[in-house]
N, C-alpha and C positions, 0 to 999 in steps of 0.2 A: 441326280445323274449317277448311273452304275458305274463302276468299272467293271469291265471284264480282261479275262488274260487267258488264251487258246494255246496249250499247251501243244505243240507241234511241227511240225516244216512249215514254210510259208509255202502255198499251195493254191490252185484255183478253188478251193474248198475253206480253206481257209480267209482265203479275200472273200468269197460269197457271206463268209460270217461279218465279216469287220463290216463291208458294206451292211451287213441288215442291222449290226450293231449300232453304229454311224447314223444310219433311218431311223429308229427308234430314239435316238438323240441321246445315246449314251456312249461310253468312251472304251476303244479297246485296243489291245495291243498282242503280238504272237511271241510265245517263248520255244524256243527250242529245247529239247530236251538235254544236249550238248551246253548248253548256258547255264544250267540247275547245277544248285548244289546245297545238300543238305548242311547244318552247323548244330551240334546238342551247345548250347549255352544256357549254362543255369540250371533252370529246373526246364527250358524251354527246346524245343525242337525248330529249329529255322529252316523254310526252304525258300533260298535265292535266288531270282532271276537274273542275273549280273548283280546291280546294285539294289535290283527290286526287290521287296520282300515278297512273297506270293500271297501272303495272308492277309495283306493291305487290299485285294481284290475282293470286290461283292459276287462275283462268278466263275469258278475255274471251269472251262470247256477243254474236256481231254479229246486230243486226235494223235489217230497213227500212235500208237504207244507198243507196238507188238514188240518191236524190238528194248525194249523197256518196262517191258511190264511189272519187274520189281520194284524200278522207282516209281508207278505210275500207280501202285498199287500202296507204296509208302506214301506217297505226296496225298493221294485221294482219301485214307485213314486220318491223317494227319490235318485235314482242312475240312472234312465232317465236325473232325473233334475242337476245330474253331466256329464251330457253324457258318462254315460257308458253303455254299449253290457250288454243288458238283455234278457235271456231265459228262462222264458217266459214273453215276454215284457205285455202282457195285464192285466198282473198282475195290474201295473201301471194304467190302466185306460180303464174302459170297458168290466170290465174278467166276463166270463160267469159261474156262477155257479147254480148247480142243475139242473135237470131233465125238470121243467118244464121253466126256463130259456133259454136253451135247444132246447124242443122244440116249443119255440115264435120264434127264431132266426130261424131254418129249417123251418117253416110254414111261414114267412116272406120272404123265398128265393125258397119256389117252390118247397122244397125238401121232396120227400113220408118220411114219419113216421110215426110209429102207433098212432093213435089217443091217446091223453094223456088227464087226467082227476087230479086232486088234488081238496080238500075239507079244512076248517079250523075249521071245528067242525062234529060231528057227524051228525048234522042237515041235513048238504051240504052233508055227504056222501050217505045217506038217498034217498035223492033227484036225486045225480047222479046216484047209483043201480037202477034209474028207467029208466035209459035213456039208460046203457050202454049195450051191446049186450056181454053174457056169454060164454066162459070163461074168464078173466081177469088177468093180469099178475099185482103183488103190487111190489113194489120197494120203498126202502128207497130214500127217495129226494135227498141226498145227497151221498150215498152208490159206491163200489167200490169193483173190483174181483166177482161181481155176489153175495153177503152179503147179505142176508135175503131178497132175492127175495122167491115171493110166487103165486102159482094160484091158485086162486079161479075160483072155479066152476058154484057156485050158489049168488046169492040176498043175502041168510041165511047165506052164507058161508062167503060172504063179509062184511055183516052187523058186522059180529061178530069179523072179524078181525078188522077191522075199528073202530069198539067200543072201541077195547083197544089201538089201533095206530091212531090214528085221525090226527094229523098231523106229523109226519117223513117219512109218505108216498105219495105216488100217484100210479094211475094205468095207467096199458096202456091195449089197445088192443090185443087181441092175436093173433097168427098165427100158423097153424099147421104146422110148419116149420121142415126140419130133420137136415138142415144143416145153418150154419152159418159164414161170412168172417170177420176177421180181418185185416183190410188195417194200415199200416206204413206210416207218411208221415211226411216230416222231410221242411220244409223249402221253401215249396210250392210244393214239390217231393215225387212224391209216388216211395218211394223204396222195397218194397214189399209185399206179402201180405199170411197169410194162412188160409187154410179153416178147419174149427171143425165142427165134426159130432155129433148131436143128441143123445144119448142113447134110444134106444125103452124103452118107458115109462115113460121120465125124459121129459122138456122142454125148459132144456139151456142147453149151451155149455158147460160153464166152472166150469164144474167138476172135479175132480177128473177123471181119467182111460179115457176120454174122447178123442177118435182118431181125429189126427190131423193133415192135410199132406199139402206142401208145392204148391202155386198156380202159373200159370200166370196169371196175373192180368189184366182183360179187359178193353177196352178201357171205356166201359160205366161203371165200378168200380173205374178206374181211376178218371174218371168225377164227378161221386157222392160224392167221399171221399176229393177231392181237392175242391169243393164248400161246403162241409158241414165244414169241416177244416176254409176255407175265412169265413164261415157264425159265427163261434166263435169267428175268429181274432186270432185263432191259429198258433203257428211257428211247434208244434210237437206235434204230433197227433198220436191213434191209433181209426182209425173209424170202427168202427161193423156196418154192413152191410148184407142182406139177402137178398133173391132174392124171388118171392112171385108174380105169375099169371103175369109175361112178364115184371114186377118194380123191381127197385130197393130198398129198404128202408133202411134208417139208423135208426140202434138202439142207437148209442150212440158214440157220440163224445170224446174219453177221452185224456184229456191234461195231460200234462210229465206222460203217458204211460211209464209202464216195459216194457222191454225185453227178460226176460230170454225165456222163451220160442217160442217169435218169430223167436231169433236168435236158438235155438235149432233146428228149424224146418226148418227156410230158410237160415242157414247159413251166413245169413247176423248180423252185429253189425252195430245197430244202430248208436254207440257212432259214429263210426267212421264220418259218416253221419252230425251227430250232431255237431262236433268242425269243421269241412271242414264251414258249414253254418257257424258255430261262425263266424270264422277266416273271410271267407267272408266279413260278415257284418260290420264285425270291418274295414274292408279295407275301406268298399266302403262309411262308414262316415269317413275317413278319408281323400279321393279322395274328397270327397261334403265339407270340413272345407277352 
């Protein structure tokens, strides 16, 4: 019997895991990251779940760590270097964060994206309005659920948001797009995927009331979302995706992706997906020792 220990809130995401944990007939428990605490003793590095040590676990499953990500980035170094099943291992070494991070890694591997722009002063934003072809989509660098996305219209319009945002943004290119994919993909495997519809008048998806229905997933969506996934170093992924004059493009790579509503719409549970991989991985260093 494994243990496992799901670093995170307790969450409807989190319960999808314990239950598939629980199915597969091994034992698991949630830590919060509020609970954690590091201790150097000796020659040894300790990190705490209250009284639990984390290192006593066969599986750590990282969730929700944005707000944390240097200790989610120390914990995950630190429990490779135990040989233990880490999800998401790149925490540990390599992990891609932000937008234009992002898109270095897709533009290093061939993959359409909208053209992406960032500035670190007002000077440079200045500079870029003069380059960039209008309308223009701003995003927070770091942002999450579609959270204070904006388009701008005009040079005026940009100048002025930029003025007061200079740096937690960047822009991307726009697209008159009506519809948008969301691809799942769990372990190298795209398990499935659904498509959101535009609202006439709006320019994303992920709104509120916004219709959403369940897809087959094409071979050349398959493809796009399992290299842009490799091009992160991602184990679990939900890749957004659009489709745009006979291309594909990805909009955005996102690591330890919710569920609730993918599984709403395509009936599938992630989790389940996700401890099968654990369990997996955990075998197959086991068979390599």
């Amino acid at each position: 019997m494994l243990k496992f220990i799901i670093i995170g809130s307790l969450t409807e995401n989190t319960q999808d895991l314990l239950d598939a944990i629980e199915k597969a007939g091994h034992q698991g428990i949630v830590c919060k990251f509020s609970e954690i605490t590091f201790e150097t003793i000796g020659d040894n590095l300790a990190a705490m779940c209250g009284e639990l040590d984390i290192c006593d676990f066969d599986v750590v499953i990282f969730r929700g760590y944005n707000n944390h990500i240097y200790e989610a980035q120390l914990l995950a170094e630190m429990l490779v270097d135990n040989d233990k099943i880490v999800i998401e291992q790149s925490l540990a070494g390599g992990y891609v964060r932000g937008k234009m991070h992002q898109a270095k890694r897709l533009f290093e591997c061939g993959i359409d994206h909208p053209a992406t722009f960032q500035a670190n002063n007002f000077e440079g934003w200045k500079r870029l309005t003069e380059d960039v072809e209008f309308p223009i989509i701003a995003k927070p660098i770091f942002g999450r659920k579609g959270r204070g996305i904006q388009k701008l219209n005009t040079a005026n319009e940009a100048l002025e948001f930029f003025e007061k945002n200079t740096t937690e943004y960047l822009a991307q290119q726009y697209f008159p797009i009506v519809n948008d994919f969301r691809i799942f993909v769990v372990g190298g495997e795209v398990i499935g995927g659904f498509q959101r519809f535009i609202n006439e008048g709006q320019y994303k998806s992920n709104i509120r009331g916004t219709k959403a229905e369940k897809i087959e997933v094409s071979v050349e969506m398959k493809k796009v979302a399992l290299e842009s996934t490799a091009a992160m170093d991602y184990e679990i992924a939900g890749v957004d995706l659009f489709e745009y004059e006979g291309k594909t493009y990805v909009i955005e790579v996102n690591v330890s992706p919710q569920w609730e509503k993918f599984k709403l719409i395509t009936g599938i549970n992630p989790a389940e997906y996700i401890i099968k991989y654990a369990i997996k991985k955990r075998q197959k260093q086991h068979k390599s020792v």
